[in-house]
N, C-alpha and C positions, 0 to 999 in steps of 0.2 A: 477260500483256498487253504490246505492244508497248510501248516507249522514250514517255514522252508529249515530245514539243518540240514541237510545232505551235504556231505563233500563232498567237493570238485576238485580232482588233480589238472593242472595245467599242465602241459609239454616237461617232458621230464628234463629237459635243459635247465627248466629254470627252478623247478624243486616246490613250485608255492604252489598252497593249498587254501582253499576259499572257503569260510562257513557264513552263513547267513542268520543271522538271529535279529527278534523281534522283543524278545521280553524286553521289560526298562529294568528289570533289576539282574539283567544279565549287561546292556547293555552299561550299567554304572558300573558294573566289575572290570570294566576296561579302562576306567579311571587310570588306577594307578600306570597303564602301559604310556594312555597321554602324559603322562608328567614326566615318564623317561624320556618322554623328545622335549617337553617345555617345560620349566616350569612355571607358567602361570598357561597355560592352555585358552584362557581365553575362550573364543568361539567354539575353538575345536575340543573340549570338555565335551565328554556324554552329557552332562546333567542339560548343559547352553543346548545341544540340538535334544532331547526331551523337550524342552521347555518349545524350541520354536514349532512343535507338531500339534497341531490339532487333531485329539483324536474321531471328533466325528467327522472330518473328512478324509484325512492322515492313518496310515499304519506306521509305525516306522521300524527300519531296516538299515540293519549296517552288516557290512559284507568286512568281517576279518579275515585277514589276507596274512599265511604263516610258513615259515619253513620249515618243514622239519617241526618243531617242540614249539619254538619262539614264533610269538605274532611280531611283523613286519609292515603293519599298517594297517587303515579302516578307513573304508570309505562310506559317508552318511548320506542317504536316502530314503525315501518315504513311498510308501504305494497308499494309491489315490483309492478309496472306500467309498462305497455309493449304499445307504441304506446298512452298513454296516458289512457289505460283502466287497471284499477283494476284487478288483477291478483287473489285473496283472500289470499294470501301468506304472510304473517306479517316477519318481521325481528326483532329481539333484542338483545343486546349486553350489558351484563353486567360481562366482563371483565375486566375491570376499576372503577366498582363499581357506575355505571352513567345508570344504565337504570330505577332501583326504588326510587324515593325520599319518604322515608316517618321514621317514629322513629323505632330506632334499634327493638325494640318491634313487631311492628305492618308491619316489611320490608314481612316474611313469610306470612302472613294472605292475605296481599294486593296483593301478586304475585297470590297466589293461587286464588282468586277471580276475580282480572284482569285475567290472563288465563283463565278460565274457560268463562268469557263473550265471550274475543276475541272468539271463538272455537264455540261460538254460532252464531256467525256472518263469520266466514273467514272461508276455510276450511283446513289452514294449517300456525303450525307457526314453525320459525325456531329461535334457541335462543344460543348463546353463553353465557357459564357460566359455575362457578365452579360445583367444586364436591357435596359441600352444596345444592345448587340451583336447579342441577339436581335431588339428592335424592327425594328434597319436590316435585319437580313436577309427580316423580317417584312415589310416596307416594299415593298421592292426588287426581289426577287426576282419573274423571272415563268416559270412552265412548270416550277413546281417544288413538292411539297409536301412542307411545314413539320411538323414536330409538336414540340412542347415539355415538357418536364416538370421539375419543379426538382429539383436535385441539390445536393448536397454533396461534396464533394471532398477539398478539402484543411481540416486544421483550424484555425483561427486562435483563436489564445488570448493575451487582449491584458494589459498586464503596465503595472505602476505606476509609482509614480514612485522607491520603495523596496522592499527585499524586504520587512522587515515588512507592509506596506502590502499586497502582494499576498497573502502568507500571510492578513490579516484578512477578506480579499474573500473566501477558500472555505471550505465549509462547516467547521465542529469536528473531522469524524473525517478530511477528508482532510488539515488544518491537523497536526491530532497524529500522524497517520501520517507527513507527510513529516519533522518535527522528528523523530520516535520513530525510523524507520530511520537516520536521519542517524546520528544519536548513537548508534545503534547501529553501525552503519560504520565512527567515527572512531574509536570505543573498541575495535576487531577491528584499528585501525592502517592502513585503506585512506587512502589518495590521490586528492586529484582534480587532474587535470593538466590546466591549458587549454592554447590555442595549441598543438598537437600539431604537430610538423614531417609533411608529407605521405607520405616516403617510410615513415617508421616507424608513420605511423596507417595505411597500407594494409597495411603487412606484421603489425601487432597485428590490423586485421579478419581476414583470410584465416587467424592464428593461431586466432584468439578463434570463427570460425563455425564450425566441426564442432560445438562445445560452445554455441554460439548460441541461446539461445529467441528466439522469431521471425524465424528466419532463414527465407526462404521455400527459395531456391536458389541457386546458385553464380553463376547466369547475372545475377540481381538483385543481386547482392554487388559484382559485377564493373562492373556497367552504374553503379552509387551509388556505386561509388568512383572512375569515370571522369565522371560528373559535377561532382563535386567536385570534380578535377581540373585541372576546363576552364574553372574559377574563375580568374580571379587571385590570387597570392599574398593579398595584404591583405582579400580577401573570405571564405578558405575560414573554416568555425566546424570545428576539428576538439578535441573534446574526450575526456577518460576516468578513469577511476577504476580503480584498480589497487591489488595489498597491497604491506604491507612488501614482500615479497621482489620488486619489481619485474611480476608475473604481472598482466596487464591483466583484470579481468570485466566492465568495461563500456565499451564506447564510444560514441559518438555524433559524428557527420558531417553537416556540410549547407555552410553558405554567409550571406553576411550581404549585403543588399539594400535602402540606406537605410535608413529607421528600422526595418526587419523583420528579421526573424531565423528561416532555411527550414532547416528539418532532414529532410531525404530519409533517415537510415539511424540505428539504434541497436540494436545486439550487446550483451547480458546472459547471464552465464555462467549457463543452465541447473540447472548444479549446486546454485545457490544461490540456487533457487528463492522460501527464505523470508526471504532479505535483502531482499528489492523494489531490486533495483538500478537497474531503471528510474526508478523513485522518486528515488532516493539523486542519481543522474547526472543526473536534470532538476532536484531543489533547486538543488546547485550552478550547472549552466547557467544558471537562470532568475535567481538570486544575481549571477551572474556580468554577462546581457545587460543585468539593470534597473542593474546599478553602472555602464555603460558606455551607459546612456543609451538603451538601445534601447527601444521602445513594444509590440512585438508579435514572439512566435514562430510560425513556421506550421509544422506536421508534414504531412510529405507525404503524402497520401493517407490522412490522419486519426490520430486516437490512440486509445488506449485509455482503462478507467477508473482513476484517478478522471476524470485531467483532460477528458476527453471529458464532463464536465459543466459544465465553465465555457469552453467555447470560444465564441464571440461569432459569430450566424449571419449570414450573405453570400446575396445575393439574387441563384444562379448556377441555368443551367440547360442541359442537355445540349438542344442542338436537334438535329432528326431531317430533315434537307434529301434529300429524293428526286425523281430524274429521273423525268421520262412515261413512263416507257419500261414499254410493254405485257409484253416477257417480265420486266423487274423487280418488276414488281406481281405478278405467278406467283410468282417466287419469293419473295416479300413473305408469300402467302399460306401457300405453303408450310411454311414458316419458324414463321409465327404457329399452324399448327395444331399441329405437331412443337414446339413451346414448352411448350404443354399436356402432352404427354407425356412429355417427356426429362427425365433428372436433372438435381438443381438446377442443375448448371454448368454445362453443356449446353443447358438450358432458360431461363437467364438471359443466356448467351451471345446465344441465337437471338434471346432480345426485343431484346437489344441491337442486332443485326441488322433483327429488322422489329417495330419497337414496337406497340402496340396503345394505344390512346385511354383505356384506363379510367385511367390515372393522372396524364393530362395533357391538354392540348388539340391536335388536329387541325384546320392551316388551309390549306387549298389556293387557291393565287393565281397 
């Protein structure tokens, strides 16, 4: 697919104008306009969404959105790459509040005008987001149909005012499992070590993952530790738990954002399978953010069990925004019948691609 920079005028009421750029050393030049809404940007920093794209699956795209002279916001999304070819399929995720940078004010006007370019240019975008979010594009939008279904994402698991106190919130057996490992831990002579300096927590992961339980790939190892990264100093959470002899078996990596607390990455030494070191390295944490005042941690793209039963649920939903466009409904249909038949990851990929109505609502506007 060709470079998109075309301008698009929206309705002359509102005055704003839409440019869509890909390069990364264009998209860094927009640095400085984040920092006139924050200063510390946080997620919403160019360099933090660079770092979350993967380029061989990933293009990435943000839609600056300007009146007149001045930009007025940016909205961060990514088109999906197959082989290295543009797909027209866009991605966005603003369930963390990280895909629109612009003033509380001017957050709806910018979305609704970014969409409406992308839609001129791609023929299908797929968006994670609240109940809010979804409404306006609900609203708004015309020559495009919508479909919805609620999703879950990331996991929020909200944390007390003490650690006892959070310990008495979950059930008995996962209450006595986290004490039980602990102490089993500290009596084997492991370590838990906060505040990690960054150069040597990225050099213990890339140690620590060949022997990694749920390590997915190298490529994900790489992209979570360049995340983190593109933190500043005083936000990264980089934590781990290691033995006497110095040998790290657990770490965990994310970032700190107001009262929350986001963990994108945790490496557990395989070998030691029946220590629960997951376990062990989230007491400590969770010990660690409730002394420090923090109210909630979120694990990126969810957790496992136990705690995967006391996370607190979020009323988010993936919307399904597609262009008119007569050959996209072909391949919509396509898509939808090879769903049916292809393996599961293959076949949930495709729904991803062209959803079907039995688990959500269909509205065309």
């Amino acid at each position: 697919m060709p470079e998109m920079r075309k301008v698009v005028r929206t309705a002359q009421t509102t005055r704003l104008a839409a440019t869509i750029i890909s390069s990364p050393a264009e998209i860094l030049e927009l640095t400085p306009f984040v920092h006139s809404l924050v200063k510390e940007p946080g997620m919403l920093g160019p360099r933090f969404f660079l770092a979350s794209v993967l380029p061989q699956y990933w293009k990435p795209r943000v839609v600056v959105v300007s009146r007149g002279p001045r930009t007025v916001g940016l909205l961060y999304c990514k088109e999906r790459v197959v082989a290295g070819i543009a797909t027209g399929i866009v991605f966005g995720d603003d369930t963390l509040g990280a895909m629109i940078a612009a003033r509380p004010g001017e957050a709806d006007s910018v979305l609704h005008c970014a969409v409406e370019t992308l839609l001129k240019h791609v023929v299908a975008l797929r968006f994670r987001v609240g109940s809010d979010r979804l409404a306006l594009m609900e609203s708004a939008l015309t020559d495009a149909c919508i479909y919805s279904r609620r999703a879950e994402h990331h996991a929020h698991l909200e944390l007390s005012g003490n650690y006892d106190e959070f310990l008495t919130n979950l059930g008995p057996c996962t209450r006595h499992n986290l004490r039980r490992y602990r102490r089993r831990s500290e009596a084997a002579g492991n370590e838990f070590s906060p505040d990690l300096e960054l150069s040597g927590f990225c050099t213990a992961a890339r140690g620590l993952f060949p022997n990694g339980s749920f390590a997915t790939s190298n490529r994900e190892l790489e992209r979570a530790l360049d995340m983190i990264s593109a933190m500043p100093m005083p936000s990264r959470l980089l934590v781990g738990l290691r033995r006497a002899n110095g040998e790290w078996i657990s770490l965990a990596g994310g970032w700190y954002d107001g009262e929350r607390a986001i963990l994108n990455m945790q490496l557990n030494d395989r070998r030691m399978g029946r220590d629960s070191l997951s376990l062990v390295l989230r007491s400590y944490l969770i010990e660690m953010l409730v002394k420090r005042g923090f109210r909630e941690i979120i694990f990126w793209a969810g957790t496992s069990a136990p705690l995967n039963s006391y996370i607190a649920q979020r009323e988010e939903f993936v919307a399904y925004v597609d262009a008119q466009s007569h050959s996209w409904r072909l391949v919509r249909m396509a898509c939808a019948i090879l769903a049916k038949l292809a393996p599961f990851s293959l076949g949930d990929w495709l729904m991803w691609v062209a959803p079907t109505c039995r688990s959500g609502r269909l509205k065309t506007i």
